[in-house]
Backbone as numpy.savetxt, mean C-alpha at the origin, in Angstrom:
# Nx Ny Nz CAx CAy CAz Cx Cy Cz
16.47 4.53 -25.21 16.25 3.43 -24.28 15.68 2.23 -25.03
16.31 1.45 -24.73 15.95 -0.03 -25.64 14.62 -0.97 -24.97
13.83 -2.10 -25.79 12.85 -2.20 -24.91 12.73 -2.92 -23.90
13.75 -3.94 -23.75 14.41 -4.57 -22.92 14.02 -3.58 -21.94
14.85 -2.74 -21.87 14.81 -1.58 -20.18 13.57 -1.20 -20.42
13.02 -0.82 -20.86 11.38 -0.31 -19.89 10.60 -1.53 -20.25
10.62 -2.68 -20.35 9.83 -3.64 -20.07 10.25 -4.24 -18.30
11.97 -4.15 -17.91 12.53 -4.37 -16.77 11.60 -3.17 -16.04
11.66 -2.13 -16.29 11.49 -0.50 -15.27 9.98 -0.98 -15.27
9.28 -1.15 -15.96 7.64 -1.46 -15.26 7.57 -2.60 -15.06
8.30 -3.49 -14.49 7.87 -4.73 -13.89 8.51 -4.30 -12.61
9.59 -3.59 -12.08 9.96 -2.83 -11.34 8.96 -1.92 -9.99
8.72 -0.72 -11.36 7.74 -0.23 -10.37 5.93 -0.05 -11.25
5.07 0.38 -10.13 3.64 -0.04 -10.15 3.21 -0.01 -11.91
2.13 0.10 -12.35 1.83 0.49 -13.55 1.58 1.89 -13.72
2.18 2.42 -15.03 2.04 3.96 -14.80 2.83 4.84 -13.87
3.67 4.42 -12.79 4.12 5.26 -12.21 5.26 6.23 -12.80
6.08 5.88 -13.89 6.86 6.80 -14.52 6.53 7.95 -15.52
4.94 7.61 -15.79 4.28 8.59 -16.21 3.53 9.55 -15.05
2.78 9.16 -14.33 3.02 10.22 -13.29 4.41 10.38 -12.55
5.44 10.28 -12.48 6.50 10.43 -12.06 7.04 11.64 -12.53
7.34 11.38 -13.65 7.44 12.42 -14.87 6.21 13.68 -15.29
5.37 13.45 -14.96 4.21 14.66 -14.83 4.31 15.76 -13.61
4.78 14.93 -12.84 4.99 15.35 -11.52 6.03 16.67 -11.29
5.84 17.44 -10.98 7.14 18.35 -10.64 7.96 17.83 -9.43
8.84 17.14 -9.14 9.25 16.53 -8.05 10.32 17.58 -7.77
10.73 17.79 -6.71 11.57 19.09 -6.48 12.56 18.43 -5.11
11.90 17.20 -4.07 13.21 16.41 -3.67 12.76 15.21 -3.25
13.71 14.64 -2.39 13.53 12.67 -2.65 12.31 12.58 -1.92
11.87 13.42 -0.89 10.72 13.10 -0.05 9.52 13.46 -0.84
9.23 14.20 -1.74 8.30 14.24 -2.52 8.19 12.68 -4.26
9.22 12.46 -4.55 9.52 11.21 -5.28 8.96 10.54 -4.69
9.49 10.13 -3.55 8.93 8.55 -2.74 7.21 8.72 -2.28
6.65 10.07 -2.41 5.06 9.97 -2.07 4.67 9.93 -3.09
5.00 10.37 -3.72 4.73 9.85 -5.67 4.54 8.38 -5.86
5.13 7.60 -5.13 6.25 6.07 -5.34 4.77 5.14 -4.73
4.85 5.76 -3.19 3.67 5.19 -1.83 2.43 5.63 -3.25
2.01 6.42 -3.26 0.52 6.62 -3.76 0.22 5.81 -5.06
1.14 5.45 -5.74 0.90 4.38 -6.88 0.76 3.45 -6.71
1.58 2.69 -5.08 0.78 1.69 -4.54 -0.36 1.32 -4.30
-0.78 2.78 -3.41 -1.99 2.88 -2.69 -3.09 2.34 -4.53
-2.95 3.31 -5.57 -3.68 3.33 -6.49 -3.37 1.51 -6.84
-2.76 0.83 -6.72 -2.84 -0.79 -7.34 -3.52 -1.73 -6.47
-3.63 -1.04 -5.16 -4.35 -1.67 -4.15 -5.88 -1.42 -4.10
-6.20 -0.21 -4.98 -7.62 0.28 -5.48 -8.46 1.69 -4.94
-7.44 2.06 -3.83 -7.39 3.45 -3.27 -7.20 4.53 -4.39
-8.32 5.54 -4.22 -9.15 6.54 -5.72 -8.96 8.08 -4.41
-7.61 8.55 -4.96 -7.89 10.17 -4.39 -8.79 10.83 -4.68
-8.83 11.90 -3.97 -9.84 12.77 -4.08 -9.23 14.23 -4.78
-10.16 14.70 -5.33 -9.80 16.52 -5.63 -8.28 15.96 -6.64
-8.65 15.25 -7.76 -7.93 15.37 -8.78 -8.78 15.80 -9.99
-7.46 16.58 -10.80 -7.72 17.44 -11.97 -8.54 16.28 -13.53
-7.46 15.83 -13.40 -7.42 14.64 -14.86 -7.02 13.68 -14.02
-6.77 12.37 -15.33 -6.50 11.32 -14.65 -5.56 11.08 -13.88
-5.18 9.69 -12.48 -4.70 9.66 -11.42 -3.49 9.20 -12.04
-3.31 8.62 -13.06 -2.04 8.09 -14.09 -1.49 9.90 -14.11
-1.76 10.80 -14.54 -1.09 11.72 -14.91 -1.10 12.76 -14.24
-1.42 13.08 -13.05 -1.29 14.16 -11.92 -1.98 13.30 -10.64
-0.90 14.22 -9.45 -1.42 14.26 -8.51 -2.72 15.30 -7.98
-3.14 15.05 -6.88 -4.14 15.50 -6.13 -3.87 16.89 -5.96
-4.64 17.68 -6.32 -4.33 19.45 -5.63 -4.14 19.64 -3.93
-3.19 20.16 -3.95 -2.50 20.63 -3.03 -2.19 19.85 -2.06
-1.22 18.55 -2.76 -0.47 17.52 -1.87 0.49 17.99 -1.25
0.86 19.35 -1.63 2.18 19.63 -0.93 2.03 20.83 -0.28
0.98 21.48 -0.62 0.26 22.29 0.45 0.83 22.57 2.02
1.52 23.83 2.18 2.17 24.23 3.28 2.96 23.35 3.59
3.93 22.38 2.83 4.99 21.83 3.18 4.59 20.42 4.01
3.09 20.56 3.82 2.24 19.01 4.60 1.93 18.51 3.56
2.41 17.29 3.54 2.23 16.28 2.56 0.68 15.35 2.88
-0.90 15.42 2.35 -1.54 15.17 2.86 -3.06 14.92 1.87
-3.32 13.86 1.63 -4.07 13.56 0.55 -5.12 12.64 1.33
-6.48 12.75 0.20 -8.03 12.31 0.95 -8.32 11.17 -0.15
-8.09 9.87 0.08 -8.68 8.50 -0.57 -9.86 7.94 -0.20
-10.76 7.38 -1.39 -11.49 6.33 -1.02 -10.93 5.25 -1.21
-11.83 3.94 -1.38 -11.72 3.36 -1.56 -12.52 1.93 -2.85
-12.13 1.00 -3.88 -13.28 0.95 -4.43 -13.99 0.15 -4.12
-14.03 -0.25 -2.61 -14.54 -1.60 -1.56 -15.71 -0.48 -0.91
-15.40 0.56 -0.25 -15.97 1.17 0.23 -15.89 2.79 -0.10
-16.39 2.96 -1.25 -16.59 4.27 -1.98 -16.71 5.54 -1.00
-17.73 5.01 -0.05 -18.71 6.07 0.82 -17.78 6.58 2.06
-16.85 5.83 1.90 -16.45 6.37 3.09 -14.48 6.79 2.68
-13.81 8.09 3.67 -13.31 8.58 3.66 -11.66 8.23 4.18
-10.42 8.21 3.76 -9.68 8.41 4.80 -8.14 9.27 4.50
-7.73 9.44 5.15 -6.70 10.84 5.13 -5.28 9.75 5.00
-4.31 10.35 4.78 -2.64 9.97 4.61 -2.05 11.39 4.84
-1.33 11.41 5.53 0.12 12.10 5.82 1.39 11.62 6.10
2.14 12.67 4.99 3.31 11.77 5.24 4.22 13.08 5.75
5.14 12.43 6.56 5.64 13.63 7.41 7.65 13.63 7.23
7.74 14.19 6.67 9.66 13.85 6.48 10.17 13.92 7.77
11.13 13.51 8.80 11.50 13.92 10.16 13.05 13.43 9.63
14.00 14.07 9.70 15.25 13.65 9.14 15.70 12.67 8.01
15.72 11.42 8.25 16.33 10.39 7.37 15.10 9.32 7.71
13.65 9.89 8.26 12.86 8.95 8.33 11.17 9.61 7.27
10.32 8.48 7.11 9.09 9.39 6.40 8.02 8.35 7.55
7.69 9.47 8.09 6.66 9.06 8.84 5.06 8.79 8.37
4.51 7.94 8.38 3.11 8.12 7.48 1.44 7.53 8.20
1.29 8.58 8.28 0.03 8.13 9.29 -1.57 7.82 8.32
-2.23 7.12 8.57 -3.17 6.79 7.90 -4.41 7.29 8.82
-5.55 7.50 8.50 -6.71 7.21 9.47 -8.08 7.62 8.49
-9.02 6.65 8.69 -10.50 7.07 8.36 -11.30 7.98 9.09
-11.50 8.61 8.17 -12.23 10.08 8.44 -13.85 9.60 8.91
-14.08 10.86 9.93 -15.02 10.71 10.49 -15.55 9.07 11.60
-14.80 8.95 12.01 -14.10 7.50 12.72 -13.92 7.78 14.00
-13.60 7.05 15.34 -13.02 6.98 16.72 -11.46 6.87 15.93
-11.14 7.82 16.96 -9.47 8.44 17.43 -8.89 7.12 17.08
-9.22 6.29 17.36 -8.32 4.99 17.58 -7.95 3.74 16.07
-8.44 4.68 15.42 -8.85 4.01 13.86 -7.73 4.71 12.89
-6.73 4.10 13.05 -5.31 5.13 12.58 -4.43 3.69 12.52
-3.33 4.02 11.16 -2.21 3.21 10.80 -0.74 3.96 10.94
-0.05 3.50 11.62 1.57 4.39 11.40 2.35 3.80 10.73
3.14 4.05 10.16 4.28 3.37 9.29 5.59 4.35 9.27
6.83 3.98 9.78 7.99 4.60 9.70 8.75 4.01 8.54
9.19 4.60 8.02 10.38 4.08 6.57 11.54 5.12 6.94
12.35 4.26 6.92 14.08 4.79 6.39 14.18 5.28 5.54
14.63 6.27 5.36 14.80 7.50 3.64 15.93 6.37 2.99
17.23 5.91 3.55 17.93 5.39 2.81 18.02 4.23 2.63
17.23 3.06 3.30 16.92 2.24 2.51 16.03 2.06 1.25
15.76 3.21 0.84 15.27 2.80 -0.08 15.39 4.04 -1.27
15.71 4.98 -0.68 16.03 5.89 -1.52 17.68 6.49 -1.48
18.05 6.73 -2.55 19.66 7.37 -3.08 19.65 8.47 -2.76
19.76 9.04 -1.62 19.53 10.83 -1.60 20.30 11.39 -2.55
21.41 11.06 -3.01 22.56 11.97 -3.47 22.01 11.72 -5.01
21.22 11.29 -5.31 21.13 11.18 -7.05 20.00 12.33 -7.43
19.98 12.17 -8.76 19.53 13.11 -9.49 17.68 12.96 -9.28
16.78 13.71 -8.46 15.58 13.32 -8.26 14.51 13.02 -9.52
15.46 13.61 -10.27 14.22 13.71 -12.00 14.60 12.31 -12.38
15.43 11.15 -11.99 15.62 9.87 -13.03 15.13 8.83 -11.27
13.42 8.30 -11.48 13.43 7.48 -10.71 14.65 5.79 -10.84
14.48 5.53 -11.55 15.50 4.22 -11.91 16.91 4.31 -11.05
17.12 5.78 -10.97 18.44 5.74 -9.69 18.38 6.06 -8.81
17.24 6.85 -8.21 16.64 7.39 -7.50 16.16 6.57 -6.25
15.71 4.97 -6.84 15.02 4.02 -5.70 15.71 3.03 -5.93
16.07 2.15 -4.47 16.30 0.96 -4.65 15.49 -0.07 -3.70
15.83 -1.28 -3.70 14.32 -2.30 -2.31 13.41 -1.81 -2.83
13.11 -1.58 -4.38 11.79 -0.99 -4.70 10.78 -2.54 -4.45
11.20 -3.73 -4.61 10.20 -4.69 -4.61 10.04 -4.82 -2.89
11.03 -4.59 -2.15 11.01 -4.74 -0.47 9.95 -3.51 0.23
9.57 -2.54 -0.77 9.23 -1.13 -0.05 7.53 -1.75 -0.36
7.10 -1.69 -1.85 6.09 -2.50 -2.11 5.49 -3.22 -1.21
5.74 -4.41 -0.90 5.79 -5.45 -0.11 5.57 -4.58 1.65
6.09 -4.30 1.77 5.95 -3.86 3.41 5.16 -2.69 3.17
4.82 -1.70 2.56 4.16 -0.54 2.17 2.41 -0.97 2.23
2.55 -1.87 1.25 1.03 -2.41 1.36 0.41 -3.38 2.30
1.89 -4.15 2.74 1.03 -5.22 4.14 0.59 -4.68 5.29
1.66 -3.50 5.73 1.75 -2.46 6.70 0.82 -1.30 6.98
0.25 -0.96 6.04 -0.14 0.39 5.96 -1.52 -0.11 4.92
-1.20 -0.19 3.85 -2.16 -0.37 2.49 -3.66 -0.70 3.22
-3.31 -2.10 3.73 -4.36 -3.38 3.70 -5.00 -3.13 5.47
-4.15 -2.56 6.19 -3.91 -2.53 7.33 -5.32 -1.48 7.81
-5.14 -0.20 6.47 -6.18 0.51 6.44 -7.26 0.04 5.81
-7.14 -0.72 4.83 -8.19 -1.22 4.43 -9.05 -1.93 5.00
-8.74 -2.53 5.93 -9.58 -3.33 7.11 -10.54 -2.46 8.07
-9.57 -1.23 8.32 -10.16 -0.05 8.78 -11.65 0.27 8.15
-11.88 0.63 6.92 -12.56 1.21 5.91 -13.59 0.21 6.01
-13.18 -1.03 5.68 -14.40 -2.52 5.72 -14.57 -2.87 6.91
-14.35 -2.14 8.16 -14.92 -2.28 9.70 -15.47 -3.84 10.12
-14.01 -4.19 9.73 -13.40 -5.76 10.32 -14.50 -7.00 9.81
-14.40 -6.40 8.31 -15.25 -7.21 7.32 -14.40 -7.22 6.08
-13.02 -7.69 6.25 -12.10 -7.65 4.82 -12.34 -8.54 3.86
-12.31 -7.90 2.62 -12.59 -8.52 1.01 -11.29 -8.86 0.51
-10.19 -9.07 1.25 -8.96 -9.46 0.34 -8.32 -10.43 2.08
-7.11 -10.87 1.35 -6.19 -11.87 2.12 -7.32 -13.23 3.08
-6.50 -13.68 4.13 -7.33 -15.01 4.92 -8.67 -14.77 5.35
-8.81 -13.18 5.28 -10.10 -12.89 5.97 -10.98 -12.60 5.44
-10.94 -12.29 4.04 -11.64 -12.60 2.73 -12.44 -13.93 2.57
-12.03 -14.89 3.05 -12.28 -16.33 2.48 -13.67 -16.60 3.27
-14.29 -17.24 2.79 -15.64 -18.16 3.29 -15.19 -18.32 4.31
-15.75 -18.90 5.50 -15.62 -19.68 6.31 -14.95 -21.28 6.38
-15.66 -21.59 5.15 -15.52 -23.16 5.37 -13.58 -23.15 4.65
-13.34 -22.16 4.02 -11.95 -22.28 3.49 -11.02 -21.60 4.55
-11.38 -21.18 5.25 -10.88 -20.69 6.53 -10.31 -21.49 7.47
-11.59 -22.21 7.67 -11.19 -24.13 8.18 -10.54 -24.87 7.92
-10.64 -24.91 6.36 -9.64 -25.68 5.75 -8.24 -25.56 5.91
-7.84 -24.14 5.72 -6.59 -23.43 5.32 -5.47 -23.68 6.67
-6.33 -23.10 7.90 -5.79 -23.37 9.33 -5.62 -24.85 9.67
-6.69 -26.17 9.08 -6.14 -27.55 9.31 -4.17 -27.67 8.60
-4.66 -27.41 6.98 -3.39 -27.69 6.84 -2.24 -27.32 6.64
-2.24 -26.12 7.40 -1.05 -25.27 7.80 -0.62 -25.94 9.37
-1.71 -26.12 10.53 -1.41 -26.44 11.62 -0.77 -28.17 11.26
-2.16 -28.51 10.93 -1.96 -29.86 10.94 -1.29 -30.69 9.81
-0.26 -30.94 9.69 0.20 -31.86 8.10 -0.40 -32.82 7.43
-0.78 -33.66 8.70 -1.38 -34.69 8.17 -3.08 -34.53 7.68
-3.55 -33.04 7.29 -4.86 -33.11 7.35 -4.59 -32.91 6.00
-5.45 -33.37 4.97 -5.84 -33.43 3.70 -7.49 -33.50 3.43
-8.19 -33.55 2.06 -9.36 -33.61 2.01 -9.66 -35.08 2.38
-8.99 -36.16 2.14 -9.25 -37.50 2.05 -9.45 -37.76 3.68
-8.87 -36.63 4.65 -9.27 -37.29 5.83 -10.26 -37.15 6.24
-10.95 -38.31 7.21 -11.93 -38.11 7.49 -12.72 -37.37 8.88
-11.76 -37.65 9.80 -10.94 -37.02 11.10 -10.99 -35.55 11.45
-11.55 -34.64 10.22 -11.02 -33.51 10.50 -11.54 -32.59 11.30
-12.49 -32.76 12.53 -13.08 -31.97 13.23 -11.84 -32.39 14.48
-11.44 -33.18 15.06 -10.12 -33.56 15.51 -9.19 -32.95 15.60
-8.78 -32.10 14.51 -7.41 -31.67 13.85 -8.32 -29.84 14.62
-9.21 -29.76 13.63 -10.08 -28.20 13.74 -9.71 -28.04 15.77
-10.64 -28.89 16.31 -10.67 -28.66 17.84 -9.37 -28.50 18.49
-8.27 -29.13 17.97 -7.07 -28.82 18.49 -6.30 -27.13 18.28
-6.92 -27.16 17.09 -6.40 -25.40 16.30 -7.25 -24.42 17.55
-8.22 -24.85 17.65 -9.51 -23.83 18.40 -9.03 -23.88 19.87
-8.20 -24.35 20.49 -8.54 -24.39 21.63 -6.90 -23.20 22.34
């Protein structure tokens, strides 16, 4: 393999994932693609639990445990606290439920994915590179959907990343000049522009 191609294949997929990929005993596409999800989860800063060696080179003991796909993350926002993933195969779909442990019932993420948008069933499961495709589309909806979705969960509607991250006063800002065009710093007007957003 020339270096051209694995400089393409890890800009592709997460860092490290073809080394745990390849560590991995993968045995079919629904076990690949939780391989695929959890390297996300790990770039987003989510730290499993009940691993051997490092998270680059094995998974979690007994992810596949009775045919339940089902692993225990922290987080490195909120260390102290707990939350579960299952992912559930149901035909040509992967069902994946999120929730923080020790939490109200109501503190849960779902996410449905299509097996074939994004995965080749008919290919060879040991070569990810043919194995996935929409790998940048799966990314992308994987972590807005589910990732961050829980993460808000975990920081109990005190988030350290995206619009809700920001100060306040950039908060203000951000909503003038998205709503409003004509608002810039030079205006002077801008409680005007704010009261119209607020109401």
């Amino acid at each position: 393999m020339n270096e051209n191609k694995i400089n393409c294949e890890e800009t592709i997929f997460p860092n490290e994932f073809l080394q745990l990929f390849s560590a991995t005993k993968i045995e079919n596409v629904n076990e690949g693609l939780i391989v695929l999800l959890h390297s996300y989860l790990l770039e987003v800063g989510f730290v499993p639990k009940n691993i051997d060696s490092d998270v680059s080179s094995c998974m979690p003991k007994n992810w596949t445990d009775s045919g339940i796909f089902k692993i225990l993350y922290s987080h490195v926002n909120s260390p102290d606290k707990l939350c579960w993933i299952t992912w559930t195969p149901i035909y040509n779909f992967m069902n994946i439920h999120a929730t923080v442990e020790d939490s109200d019932s109501s503190d849960f993420v779902i996410l449905t994915l299509k097996l074939s948008t994004f995965l080749n069933t008919d290919e060879d499961v040991s070569n990810p590179q043919n194995l996935f495709h929409n790998v940048k589309d799966l990314s992308i909806i994987f972590k807005d959907k589910l990732c961050y979705s829980l993460l808000a969960l975990l920081e109990e509607g005190k988030p350290s990343f995206g619009f809700g991250g920001l100060i306040d006063e950039l908060k203000l800002q951000k909503k003038a000049s998205s709503i409003c065009p004509f608002y810039s710093e030079n205006v002077t007007s801008k409680s005007s522009c704010v009261n119209v957003i607020c109401k």
